[in-house]
C-alpha positions, 0 to 999 in steps of 0.5 A: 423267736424260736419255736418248740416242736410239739408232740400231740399225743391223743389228737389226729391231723383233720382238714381243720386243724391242720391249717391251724396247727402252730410251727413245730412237728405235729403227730398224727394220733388219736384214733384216726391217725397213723402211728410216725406220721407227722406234719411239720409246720415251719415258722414261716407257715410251710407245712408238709408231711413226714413219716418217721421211723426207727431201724436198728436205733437209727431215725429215717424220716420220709418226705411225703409231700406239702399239705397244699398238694397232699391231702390227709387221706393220701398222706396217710396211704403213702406213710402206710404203704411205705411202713408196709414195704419196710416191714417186708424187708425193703430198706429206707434207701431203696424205698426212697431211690424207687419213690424218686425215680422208678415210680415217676409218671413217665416211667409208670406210663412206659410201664403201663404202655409196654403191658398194653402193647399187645392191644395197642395199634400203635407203632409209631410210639405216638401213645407215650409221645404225645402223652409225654409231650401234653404232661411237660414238667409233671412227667419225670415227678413221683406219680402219688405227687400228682394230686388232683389240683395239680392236675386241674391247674396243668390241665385247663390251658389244654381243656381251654384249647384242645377239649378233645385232647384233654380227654384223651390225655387224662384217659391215658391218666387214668391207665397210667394211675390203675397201672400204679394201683397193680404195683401196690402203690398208694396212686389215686385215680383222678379222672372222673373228678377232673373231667366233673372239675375242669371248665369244659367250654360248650360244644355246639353240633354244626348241621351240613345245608341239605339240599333242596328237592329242586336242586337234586338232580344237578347235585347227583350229575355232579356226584357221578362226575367222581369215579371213586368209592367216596361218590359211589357210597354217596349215591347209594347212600341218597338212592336207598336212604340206608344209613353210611354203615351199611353201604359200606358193608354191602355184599355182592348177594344183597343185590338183586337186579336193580334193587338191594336187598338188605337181610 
């Protein structure tokens, strides 16, 4: 059966129809919508974005994105910013060939590293490393590809795992996404609704064993059998009762005989 492609004049795509919507090519109009965008539904059931436009009586079309991994908001944003960039001169071939490539997570991420290394105290590269090594297949695709749910289902094995790495991970999302934002990209930010969406497992605080009174002489003869800076700060820390802090920033002038004076 072949399907005809229908042209809605005066109706924009919403959340509901767009699940609806039967196989053809839909026009996001009405007063919502943005002018040559479109959402093509196949007989199969496929459904993904398209912007169409005319230059010099040749029809270029721009994929951006299946339904399932771009929601209606960010489609649109994609399909203006694109339409802003021709309006400025750029062609549909440069257009698609920085989509494609220069616009991926891994080069957003070098980009984003190399402005910020003048703050970072990394010299090893361990910042895009591991950075690149957590995000797998998703570092050489188009970062505006990267919806939230795609993030959420790369990102739980690792929050399952390594919560404390997961967080720093999508941090580095985060820098990533702001610095796609500066480039005039249509990138949405993800962190704050990941770490409020992702199944984070409970953190429990684990106490040391104090020792008991009776047992205190024994453990300082022991702790004053280590000559080191770690068993010095130790004896001060449970002579004085002064937090770790200021122990180790003492000065030579606190000190006034046999006590210390702290400002």
């Amino acid at each position: 059966m072949v399907y005809p492609k229908v042209y809605p004049v005066c109706m924009s795509i919403t959340s509901r129809n767009a699940r609806t919507l039967p196989p053809g090519l839909h026009a996001d109009s009405g007063n919502l919508g943005v002018r040559g965008l479109y959402l093509k539904v196949t007989a199969s059931g496929g459904r993904s974005w398209i912007g169409r436009t005319k230059q010099q009586g040749k029809t270029h079309k721009f994929g951006l994105g299946s339904l399932t991994d771009t929601p209606i908001p960010l489609a649109r944003d994609r399909w203006i910013t694109i339409r802003q960039r021709l309006w400025d001169g750029e062609t549909p071939s440069q257009i698609r060939g920085k989509v494609d490539h220069d616009h991926s997570l891994g080069a957003l991420a070098q980009g984003a590293h190399k402005a910020r290394a003048g703050r970072l105290k990394d010299t090893s590269g361990k910042w895009l490393s591991l950075f690149e090594t957590y995000m797998g297949s998703l570092w050489q695709r188009p970062l505006i590809d990267l919806t939230a749910p795609i993030l959420m289902t790369h990102m739980k094995p690792l929050v399952a795992s390594h919560p404390a790495t997961a967080r720093k991970v999508l941090g580095k999302l985060s820098i990533v996404a702001k610095h796609g934002q500066a480039l005039g990209l249509p990138v949405v930010d993800h962190r704050d609704a990941l770490v409020s969406a992702l199944p984070w497992p409970r953190t429990t605080t684990q106490h040391r064993a104090a020792v008991a009174v009776a047992d205190a002489p024994s453990v300082m003869q022991a702790i004053m059998t280590h000559d080191t800076a770690t068993s010095a700060v130790l004896r001060l820390t449970a002579l004085t009762g002064a937090r770790v802090g200021t122990i180790l920033n003492m000065r030579p002038e606190w000190i006034e005989g046999d006590t210390m004076v702290v400002p």
